[in-house]
PARO-122470 format. One record per residue (C-alpha): residue in three letters; x, y, z; residue number from 1. Coordinates in Angstrom, 1 decimal. Each point is the difference from the previous one (the first is absolute). Layout:
<atoms>
['ALA',[X,Y,Z],NUM],
...
</atoms>
This chain:
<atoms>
['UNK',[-28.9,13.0,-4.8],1],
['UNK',[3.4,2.3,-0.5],2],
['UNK',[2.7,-2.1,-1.2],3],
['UNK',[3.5,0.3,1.8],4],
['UNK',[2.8,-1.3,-2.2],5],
['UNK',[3.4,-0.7,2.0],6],
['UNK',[3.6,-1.4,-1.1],7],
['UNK',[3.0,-1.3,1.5],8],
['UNK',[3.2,-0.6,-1.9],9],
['UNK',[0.8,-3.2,-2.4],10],
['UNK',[2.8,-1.2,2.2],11],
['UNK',[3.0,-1.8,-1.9],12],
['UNK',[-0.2,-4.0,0.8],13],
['UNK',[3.5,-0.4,-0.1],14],
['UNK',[0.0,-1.0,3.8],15],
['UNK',[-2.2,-0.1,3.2],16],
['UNK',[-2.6,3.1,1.2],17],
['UNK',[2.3,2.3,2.3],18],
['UNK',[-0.8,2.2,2.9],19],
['UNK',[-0.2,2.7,-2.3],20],
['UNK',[-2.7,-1.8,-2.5],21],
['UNK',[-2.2,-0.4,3.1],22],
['UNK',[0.0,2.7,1.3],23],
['UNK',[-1.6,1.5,-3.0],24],
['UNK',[-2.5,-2.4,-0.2],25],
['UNK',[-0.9,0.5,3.7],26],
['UNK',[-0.3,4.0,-1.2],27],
['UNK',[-1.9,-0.9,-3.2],28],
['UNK',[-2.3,-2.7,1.9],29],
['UNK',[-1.2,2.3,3.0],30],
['UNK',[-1.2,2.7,-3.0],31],
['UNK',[-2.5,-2.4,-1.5],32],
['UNK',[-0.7,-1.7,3.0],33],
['UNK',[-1.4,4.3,0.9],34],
['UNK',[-1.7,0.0,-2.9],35],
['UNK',[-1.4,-3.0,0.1],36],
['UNK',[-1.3,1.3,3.4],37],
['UNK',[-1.7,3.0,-1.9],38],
['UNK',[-1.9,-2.1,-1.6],39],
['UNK',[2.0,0.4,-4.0],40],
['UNK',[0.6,-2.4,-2.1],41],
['UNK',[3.7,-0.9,0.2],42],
['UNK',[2.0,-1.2,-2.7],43],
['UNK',[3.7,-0.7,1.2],44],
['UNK',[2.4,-1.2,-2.5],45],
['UNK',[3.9,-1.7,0.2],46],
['UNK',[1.7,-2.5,-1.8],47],
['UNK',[3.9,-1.1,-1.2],48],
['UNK',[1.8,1.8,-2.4],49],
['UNK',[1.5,-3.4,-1.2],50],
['UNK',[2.1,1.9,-3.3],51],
['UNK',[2.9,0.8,1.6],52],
['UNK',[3.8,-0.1,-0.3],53],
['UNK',[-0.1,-0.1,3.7],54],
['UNK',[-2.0,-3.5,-0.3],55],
['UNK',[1.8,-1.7,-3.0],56],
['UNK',[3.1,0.8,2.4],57],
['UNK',[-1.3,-1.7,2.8],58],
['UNK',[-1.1,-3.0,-1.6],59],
['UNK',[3.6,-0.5,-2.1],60],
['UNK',[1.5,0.2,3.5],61],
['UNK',[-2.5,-2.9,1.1],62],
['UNK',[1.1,-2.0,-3.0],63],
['UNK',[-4.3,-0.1,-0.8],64],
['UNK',[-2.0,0.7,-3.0],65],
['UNK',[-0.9,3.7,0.1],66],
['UNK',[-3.5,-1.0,0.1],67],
['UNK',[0.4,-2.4,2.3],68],
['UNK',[1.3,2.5,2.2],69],
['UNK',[-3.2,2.4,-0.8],70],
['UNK',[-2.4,-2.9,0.5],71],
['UNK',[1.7,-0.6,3.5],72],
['UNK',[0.5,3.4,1.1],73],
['UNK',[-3.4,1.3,-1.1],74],
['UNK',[-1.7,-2.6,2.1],75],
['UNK',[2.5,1.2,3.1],76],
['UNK',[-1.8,3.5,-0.4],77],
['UNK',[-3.6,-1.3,-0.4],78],
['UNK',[0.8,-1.8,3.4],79],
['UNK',[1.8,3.0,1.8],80],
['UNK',[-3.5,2.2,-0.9],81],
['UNK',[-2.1,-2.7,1.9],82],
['UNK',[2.1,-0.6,2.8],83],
['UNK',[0.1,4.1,0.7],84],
['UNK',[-3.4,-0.1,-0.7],85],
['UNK',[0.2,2.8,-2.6],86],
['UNK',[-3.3,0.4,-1.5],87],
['UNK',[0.1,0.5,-3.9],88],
['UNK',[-2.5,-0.4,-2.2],89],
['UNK',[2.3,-0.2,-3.2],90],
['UNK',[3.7,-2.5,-0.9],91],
['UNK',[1.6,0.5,-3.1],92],
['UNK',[2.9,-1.8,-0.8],93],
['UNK',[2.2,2.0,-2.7],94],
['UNK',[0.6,-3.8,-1.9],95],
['UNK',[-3.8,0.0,-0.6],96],
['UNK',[-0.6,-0.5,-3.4],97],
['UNK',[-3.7,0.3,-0.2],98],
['UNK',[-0.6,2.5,2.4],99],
['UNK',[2.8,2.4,-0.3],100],
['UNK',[2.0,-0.1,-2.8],101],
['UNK',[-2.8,1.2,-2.7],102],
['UNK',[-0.7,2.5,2.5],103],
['UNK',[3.7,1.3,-0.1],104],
['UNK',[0.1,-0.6,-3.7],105],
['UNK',[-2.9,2.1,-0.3],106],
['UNK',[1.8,2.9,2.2],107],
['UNK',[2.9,0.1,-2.0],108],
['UNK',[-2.2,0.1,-3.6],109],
['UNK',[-1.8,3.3,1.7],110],
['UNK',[3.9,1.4,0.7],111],
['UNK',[0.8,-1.0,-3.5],112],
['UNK',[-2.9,1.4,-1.9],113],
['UNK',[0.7,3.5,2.0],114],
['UNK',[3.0,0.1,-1.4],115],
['UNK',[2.2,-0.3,3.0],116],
['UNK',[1.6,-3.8,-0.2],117],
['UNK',[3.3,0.3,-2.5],118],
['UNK',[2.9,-1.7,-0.2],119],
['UNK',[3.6,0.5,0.2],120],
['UNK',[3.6,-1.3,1.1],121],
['UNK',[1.3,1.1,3.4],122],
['UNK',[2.6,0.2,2.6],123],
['UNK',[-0.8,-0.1,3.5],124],
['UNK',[0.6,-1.0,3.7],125],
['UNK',[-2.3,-2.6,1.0],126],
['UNK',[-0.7,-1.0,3.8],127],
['UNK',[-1.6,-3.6,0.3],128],
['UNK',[-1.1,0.5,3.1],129],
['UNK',[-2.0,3.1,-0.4],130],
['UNK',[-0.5,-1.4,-4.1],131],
['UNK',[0.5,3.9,-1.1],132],
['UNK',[2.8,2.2,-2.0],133],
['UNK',[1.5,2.2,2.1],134],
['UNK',[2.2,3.0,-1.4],135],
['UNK',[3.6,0.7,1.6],136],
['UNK',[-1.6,3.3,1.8],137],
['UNK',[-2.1,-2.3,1.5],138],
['UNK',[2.6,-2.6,1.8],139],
['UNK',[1.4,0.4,3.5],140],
['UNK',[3.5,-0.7,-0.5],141],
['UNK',[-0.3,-2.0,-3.0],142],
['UNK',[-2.5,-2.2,1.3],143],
['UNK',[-4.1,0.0,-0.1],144],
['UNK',[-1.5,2.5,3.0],145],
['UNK',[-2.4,-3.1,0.5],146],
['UNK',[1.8,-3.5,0.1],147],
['UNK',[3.6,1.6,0.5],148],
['UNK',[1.3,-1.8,-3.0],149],
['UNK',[1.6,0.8,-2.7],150],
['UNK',[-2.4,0.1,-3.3],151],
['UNK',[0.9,-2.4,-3.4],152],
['UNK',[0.6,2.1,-2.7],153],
['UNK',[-2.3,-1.7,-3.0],154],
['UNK',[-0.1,1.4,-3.4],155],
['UNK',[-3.3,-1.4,-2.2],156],
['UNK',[-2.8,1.1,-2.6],157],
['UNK',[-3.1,0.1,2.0],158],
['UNK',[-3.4,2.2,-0.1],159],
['UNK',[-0.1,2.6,1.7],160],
['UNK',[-2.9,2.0,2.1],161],
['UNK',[-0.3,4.1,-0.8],162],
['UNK',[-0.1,1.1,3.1],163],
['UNK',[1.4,3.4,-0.1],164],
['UNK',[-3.2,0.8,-2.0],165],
['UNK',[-1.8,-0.2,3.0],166],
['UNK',[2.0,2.3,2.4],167],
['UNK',[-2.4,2.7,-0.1],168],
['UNK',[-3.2,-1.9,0.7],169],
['UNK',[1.6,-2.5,3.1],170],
['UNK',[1.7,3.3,1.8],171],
['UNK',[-3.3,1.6,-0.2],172],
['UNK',[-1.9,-3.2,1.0],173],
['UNK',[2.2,-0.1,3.1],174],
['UNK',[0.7,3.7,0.9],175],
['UNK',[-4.2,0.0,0.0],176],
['UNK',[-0.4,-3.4,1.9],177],
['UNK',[-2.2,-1.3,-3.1],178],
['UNK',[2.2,-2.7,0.8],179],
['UNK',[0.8,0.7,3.7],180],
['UNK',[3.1,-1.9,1.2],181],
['UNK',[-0.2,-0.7,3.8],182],
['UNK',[1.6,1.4,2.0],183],
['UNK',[1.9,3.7,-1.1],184],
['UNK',[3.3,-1.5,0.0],185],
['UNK',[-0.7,-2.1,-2.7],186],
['UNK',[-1.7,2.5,-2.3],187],
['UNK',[2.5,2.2,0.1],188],
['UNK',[2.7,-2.5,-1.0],189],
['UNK',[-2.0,-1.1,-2.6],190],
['UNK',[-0.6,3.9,-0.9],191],
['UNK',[4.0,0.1,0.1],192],
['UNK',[0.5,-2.7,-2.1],193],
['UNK',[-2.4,0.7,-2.8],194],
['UNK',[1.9,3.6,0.1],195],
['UNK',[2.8,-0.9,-0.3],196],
['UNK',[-0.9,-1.4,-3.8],197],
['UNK',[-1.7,-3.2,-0.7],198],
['UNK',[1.7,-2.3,-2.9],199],
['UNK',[-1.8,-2.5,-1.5],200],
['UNK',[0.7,-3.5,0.9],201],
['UNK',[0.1,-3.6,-1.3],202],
['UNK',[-2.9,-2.1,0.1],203],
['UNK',[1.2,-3.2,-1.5],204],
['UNK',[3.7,-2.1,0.4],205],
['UNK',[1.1,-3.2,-1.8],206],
['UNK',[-1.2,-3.2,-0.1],207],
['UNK',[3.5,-1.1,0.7],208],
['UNK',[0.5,2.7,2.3],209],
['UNK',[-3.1,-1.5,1.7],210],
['UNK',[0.4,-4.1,-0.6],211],
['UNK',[-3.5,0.1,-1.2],212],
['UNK',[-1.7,1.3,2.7],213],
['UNK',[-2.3,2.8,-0.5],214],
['UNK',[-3.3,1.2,-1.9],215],
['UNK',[1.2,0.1,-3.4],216],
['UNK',[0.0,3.5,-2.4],217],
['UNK',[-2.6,-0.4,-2.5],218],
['UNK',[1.3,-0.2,-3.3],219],
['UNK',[3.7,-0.8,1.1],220],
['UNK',[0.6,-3.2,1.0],221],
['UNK',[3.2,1.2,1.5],222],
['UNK',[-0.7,2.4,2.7],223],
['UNK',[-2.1,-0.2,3.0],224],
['UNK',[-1.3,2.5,2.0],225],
['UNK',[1.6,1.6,2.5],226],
['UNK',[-0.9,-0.8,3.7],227],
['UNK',[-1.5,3.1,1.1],228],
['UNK',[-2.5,0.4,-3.4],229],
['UNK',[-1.0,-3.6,1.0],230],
['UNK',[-0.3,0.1,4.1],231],
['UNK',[-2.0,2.8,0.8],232],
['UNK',[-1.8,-1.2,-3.3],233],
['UNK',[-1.8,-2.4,2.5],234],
['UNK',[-1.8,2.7,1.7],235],
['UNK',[-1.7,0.2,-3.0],236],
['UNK',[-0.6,-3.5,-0.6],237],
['UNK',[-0.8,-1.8,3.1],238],
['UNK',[-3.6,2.1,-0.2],239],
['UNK',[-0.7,-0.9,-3.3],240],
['UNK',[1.9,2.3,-2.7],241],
['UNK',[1.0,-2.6,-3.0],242],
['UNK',[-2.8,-2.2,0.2],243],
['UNK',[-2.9,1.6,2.3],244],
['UNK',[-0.7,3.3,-0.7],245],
['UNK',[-3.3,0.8,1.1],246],
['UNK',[1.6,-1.4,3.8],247],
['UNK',[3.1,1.7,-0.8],248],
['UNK',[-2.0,3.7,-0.7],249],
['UNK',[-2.0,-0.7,3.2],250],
['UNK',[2.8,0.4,2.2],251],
['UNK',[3.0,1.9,-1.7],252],
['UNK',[1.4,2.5,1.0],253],
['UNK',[2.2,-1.1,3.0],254],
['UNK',[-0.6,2.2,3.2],255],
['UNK',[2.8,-0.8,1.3],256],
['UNK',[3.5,-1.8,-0.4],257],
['UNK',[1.7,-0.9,3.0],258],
['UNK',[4.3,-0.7,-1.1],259],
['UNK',[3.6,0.6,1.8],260],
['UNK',[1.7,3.2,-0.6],261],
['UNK',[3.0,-2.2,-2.5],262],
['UNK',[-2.4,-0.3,-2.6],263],
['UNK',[-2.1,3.7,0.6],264],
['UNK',[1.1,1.0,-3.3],265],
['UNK',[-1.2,-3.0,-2.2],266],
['UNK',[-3.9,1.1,1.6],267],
['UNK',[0.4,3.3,0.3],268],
['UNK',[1.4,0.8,-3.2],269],
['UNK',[0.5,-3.0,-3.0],270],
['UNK',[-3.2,-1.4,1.0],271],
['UNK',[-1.9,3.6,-0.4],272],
['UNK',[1.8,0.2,-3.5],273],
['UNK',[-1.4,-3.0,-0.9],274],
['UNK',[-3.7,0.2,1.0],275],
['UNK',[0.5,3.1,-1.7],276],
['UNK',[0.9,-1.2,-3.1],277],
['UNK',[-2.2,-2.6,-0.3],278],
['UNK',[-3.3,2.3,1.4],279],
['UNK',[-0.5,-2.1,3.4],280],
['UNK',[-1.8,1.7,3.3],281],
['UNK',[3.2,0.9,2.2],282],
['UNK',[0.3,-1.3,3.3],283],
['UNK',[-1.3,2.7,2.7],284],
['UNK',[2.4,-0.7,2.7],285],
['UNK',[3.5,-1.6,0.4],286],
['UNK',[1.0,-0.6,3.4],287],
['UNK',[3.8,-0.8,0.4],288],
['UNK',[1.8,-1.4,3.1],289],
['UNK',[2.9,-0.4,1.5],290],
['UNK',[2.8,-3.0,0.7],291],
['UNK',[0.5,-1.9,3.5],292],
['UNK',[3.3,0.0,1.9],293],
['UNK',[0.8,-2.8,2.1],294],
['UNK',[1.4,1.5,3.5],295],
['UNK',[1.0,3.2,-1.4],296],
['UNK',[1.8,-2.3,-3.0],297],
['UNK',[-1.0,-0.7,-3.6],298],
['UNK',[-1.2,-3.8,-0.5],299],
['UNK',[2.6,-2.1,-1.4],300],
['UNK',[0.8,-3.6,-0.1],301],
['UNK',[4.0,0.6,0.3],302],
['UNK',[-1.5,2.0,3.2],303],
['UNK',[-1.9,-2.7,1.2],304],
['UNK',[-2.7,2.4,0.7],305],
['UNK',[-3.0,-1.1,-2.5],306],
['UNK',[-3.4,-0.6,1.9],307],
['UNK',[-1.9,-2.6,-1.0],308],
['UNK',[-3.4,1.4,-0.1],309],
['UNK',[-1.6,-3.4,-0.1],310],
['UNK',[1.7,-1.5,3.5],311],
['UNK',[-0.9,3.7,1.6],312],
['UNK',[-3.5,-0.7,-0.6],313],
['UNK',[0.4,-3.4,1.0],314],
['UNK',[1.9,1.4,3.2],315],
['UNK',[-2.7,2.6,1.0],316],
['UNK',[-2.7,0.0,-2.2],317],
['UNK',[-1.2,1.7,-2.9],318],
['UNK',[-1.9,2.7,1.8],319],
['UNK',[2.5,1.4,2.5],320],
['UNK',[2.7,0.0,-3.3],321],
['UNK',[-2.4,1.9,-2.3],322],
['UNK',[-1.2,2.5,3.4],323],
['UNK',[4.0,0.8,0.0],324],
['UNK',[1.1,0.2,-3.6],325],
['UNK',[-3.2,2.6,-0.6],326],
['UNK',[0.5,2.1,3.3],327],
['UNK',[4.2,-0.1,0.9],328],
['UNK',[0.7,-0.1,-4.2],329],
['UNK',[-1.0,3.8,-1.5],330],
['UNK',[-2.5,-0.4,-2.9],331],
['UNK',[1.9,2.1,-2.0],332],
['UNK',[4.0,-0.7,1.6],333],
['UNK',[2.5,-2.5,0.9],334],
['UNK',[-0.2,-1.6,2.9],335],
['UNK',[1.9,-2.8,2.4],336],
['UNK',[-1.1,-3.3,1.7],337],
['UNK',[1.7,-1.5,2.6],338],
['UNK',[-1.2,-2.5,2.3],339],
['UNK',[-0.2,2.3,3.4],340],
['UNK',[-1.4,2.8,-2.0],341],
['UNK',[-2.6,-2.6,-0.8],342],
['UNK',[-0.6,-1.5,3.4],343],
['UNK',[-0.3,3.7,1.5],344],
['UNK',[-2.3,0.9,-2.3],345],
['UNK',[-2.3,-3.0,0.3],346],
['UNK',[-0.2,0.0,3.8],347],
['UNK',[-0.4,3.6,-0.4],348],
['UNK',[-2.7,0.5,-2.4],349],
['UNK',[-1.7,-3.7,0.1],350],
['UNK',[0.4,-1.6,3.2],351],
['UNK',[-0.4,2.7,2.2],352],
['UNK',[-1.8,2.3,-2.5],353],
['UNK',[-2.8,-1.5,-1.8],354],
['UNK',[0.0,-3.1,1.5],355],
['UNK',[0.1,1.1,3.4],356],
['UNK',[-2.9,2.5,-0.2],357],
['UNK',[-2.0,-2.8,-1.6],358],
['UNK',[0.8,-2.7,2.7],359],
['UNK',[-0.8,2.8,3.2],360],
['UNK',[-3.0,0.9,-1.7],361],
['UNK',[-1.2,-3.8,-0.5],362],
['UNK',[0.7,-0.5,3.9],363],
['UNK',[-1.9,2.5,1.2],364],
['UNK',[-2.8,-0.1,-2.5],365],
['UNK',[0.1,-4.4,0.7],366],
['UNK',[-0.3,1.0,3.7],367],
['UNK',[-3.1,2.5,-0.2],368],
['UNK',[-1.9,-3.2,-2.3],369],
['UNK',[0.2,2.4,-2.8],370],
['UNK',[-1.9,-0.1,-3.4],371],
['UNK',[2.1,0.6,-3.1],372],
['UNK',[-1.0,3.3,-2.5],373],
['UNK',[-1.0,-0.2,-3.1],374],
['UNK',[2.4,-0.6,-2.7],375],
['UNK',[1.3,3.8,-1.1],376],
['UNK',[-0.6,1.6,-3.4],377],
['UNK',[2.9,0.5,-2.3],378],
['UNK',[0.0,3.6,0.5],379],
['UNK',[3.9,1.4,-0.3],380],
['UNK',[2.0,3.5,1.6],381],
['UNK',[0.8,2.1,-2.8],382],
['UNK',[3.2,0.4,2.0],383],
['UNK',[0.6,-3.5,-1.1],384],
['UNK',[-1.8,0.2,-3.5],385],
['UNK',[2.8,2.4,-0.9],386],
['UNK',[3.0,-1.9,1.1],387],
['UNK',[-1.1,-2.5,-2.3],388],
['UNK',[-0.8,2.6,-2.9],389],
['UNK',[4.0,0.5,0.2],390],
['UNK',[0.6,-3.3,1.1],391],
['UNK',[1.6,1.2,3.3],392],
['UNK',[-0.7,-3.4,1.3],393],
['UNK',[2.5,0.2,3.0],394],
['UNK',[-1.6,3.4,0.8],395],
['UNK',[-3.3,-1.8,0.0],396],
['UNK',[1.3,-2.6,2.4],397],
['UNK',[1.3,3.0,2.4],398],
['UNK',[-3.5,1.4,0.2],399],
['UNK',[-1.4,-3.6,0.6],400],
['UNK',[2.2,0.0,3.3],401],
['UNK',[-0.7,3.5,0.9],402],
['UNK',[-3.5,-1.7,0.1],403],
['UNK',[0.5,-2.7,2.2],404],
['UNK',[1.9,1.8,2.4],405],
['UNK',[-3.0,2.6,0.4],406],
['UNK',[-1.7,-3.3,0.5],407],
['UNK',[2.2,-1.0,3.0],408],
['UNK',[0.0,3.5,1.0],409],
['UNK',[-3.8,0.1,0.4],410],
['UNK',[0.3,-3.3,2.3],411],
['UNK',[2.7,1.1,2.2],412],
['UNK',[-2.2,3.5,0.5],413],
['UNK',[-3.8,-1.3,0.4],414],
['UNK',[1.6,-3.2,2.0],415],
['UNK',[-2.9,-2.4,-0.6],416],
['UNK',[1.1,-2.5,2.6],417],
['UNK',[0.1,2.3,2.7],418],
['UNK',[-3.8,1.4,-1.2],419],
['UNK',[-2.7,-1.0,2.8],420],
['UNK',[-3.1,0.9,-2.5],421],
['UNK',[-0.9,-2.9,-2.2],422],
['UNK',[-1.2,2.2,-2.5],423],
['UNK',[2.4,2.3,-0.2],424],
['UNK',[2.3,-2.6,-0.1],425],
['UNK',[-1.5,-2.0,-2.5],426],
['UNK',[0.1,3.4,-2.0],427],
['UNK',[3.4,0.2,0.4],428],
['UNK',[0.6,-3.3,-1.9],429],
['UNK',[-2.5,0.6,-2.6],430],
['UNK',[2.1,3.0,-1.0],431],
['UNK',[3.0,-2.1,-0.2],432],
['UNK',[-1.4,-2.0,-1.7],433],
['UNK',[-1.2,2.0,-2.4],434],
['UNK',[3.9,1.3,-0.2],435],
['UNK',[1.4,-2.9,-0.2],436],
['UNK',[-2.5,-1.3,-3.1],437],
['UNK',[1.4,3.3,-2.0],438],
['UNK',[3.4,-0.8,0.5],439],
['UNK',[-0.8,-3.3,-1.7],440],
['UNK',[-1.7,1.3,-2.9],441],
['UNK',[2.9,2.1,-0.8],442],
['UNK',[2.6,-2.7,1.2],443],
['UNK',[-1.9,-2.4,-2.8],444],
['UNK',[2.0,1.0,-3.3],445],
['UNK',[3.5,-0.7,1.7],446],
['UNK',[-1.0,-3.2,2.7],447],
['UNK',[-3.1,-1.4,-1.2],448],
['UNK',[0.3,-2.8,2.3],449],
['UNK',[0.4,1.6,3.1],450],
['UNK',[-2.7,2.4,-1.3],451],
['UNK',[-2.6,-2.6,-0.2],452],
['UNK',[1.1,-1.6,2.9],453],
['UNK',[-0.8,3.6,2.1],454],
['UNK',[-3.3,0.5,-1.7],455],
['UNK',[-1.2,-3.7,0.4],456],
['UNK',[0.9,0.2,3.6],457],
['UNK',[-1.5,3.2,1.1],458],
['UNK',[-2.9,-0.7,-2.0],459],
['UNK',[-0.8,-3.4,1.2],460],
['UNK',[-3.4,-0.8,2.3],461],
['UNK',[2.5,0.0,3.1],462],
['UNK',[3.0,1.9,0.2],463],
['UNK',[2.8,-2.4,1.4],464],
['UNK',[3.7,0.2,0.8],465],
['UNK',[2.3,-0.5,-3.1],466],
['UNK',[1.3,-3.6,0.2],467],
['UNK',[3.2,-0.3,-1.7],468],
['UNK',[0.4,3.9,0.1],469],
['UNK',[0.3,2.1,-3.0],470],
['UNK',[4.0,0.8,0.2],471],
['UNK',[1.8,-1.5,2.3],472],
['UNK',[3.1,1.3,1.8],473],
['UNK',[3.2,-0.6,-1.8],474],
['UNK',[3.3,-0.6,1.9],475],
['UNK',[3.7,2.3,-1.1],476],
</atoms>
């Protein structure tokens, strides 16, 4: 059976799952629901990167044990992926001492014994928030391009990562799409930034600096590692590397990572460097998305503009908010919510797209006493094959609704209830029908539950009206 390895990113757990965190879990959880669908054996991997500043910050301002806060917070995560119904295979938690740590050790002792971990004393500007050095060329107005503050200056003796000795190989990885970064935009960034000269950069801090959180160094009790040796570490380690091997060889390399466009570089780039060094499989794809606006605005709580992406579920369903977020929100681009643009949408596309055609069909086919038809193969358009191959997922969503309009199209031209002949009639249906049962194989990967709904109902003994109906009509 082929293997299909897929990653989202090891969010921080210094405070609830955001829009932002969900929407790329929606993106990540459609592409191996897909290739579940093709019959591969999915491997689908996440976890918390609990080795933070960000974290010992957020617990301090709690007045809680750092761990404390890690044990709560971590548990908050595990929740949010059940109640989105995000199906992984794989948790790793970045405080994971069995599991994880002698798996990063292990990383770092391949770096090491290639010659590219060394230590020395430096000066830089350090953003929290984004946990990276940034040089002055690199600030907007004194402040980080990410978070829009302005960056600590921190002098320590810490190890340090050659990465400038991998410049050649990762611009020629990306230039060729060895590693392809998804979509063009991205690449070329990336392409730009490794141009522009790649320094090397620290892999450990303190254990002052980092009030004892953190994988330790070997051999130097005094430093732990750096958060971005040790996150994306877990990509490694939640399939085995560390302790499992034989699992681990089974399923590495990663076909694709699926991240936000602030922390493109870390993937893209340091985490190449590193596989590099220590002779890992490199990940084949990395697709990198955008941020969400609210109404046109940032999200900020002095805005009071945050969206809670639990009480929107809990408002109108899980469903109808991942159908939006994957269509109205570019794969690859920012995009807004608001409210209206939701409701439009949803009336647009659900109640009066898919579920419409479903319930006229179910009338007229409940009315004629007809039979259900067998349950369809999973056969998928390559149309559609290929927007997940670039993981154009709102694209795929477009051609899903081209689809059902055709559907509705076909109705309003061959006019069943008007039709005198029986047969022809019944034919009539039969070919809806059938239409209707391939929108739902291609609608599984991004509704399942309205999918199986569909193909339970128009493949049941009797064909009856749909009672509650699929998507019902929601008021401005």
């Amino acid at each position: 059976m082929k293997k299909f390895y897929l990653t989202a990113a090891i969010p921080y757990v210094n405070a609830k799952p955001h829009l932002g965190h969900v929407l790329e879990w929606f993106q990540a959880d459609v592409i191996a629901r897909f290739h579940r669908q093709l019959g591969e054996s999915v491997q689908f991997s996440c976890g918390t990167d609990e080795n933070s500043l960000k974290n010992v910050q957020a617990a301090a301002k709690a007045g809680v044990d750092p761990q404390v806060w890690l044990d709560q917070y971590a548990q908050v995560f595990q929740d949010a992926f059940k109640f989105f119904e995000i199906s992984l295979t794989n948790f790793r938690r970045g405080s994971d001492q069995t599991q994880h740590w002698p798996g990063v050790q292990e990383l770092w002792q391949r770096c090491l014994d290639a010659n590219d971990i060394y230590q020395k004393e430096y000066t830089g500007l350090y953003c929290v928030g984004c946990e990276s050095y940034y040089t002055q060329g690199e600030l907007i107005d004194g402040q980080c391009p990410e978070h829009l503050t302005v960056p600590e200056t921190i002098t320590e003796k810490n190890y340090f990562f050659k990465l400038s000795k991998y410049q050649s190989q990762i611009e020629e990885l990306l230039a060729a799409d060895t590693v392809a970064v998804l979509s063009d935009q991205y690449k070329q960034e990336m392409l730009s930034f490794v141009r522009n000269g790649l320094e090397d950069f620290s892999v450990s801090r303190s254990i002052s600096r980092a009030r004892g959180v953190g994988v330790p160094v070997p051999n130097d009790s005094s430093q732990v590692m750096y958060v971005w040796f040790d996150a994306l570490a877990i990509y490694l380690t939640s399939i085995g590397w560390g302790y499992d091997q034989q699992r681990f060889e089974s399923i590495w390399p990663a076909d694709l990572h699926v991240i936000g466009k602030g922390i493109a570089r870390f993937h893209a780039v340091y985490w190449l460097g590193i596989l590099l060094s220590a002779t890992l499989s490199l990940p084949k794809k990395i697709s990198v998305h955008g941020y969400i606006t609210a109404d046109g605005q940032k999200m900020s709580k002095s805005l009071g503009n945050v969206i809670d992406p639990f009480k929107l579920v809990e408002q109108f369903g899980l469903e109808p908010v991942k159908f939006f977020l994957l269509k109205y929100i570019n794969s690859h681009s920012d995009g807004d919510y608001s409210q209206e643009k939701f409701i439009e949408a949803y009336n647009a596309d659900l109640a009066n797209g898919i579920g419409n055609l479903c319930s006229r069909v179910a009338k007229l086919c409940e009315k004629d006493g007809l039979s259900g038809l067998s349950k369809p193969q999973t056969v998928f358009n390559q149309d559609f094959v290929k927007f997940f191959d670039q993981v154009e997922l709102s694209q795929a969503l477009e051609w899903l609704t081209t689809q059902i309009s055709r559907a509705d199209l076909y109705l309003s031209q061959e006019k069943p209830w008007q039709e005198t002949d029986s047969a022809k009639r019944t034919q009539v249906l039969e070919q809806a029908v059938t239409k209707i049962l391939f929108i739902a194989i291609h609608l599984q990967p991004f509704l399942p539950h309205a999918a199986e709904r569909i193909i339970a109902h128009f493949t049941a003994p009797t064909i009856s009206v749909f009672q509650p109906s699929l998507f019902p009509r929601l008021g401005l």
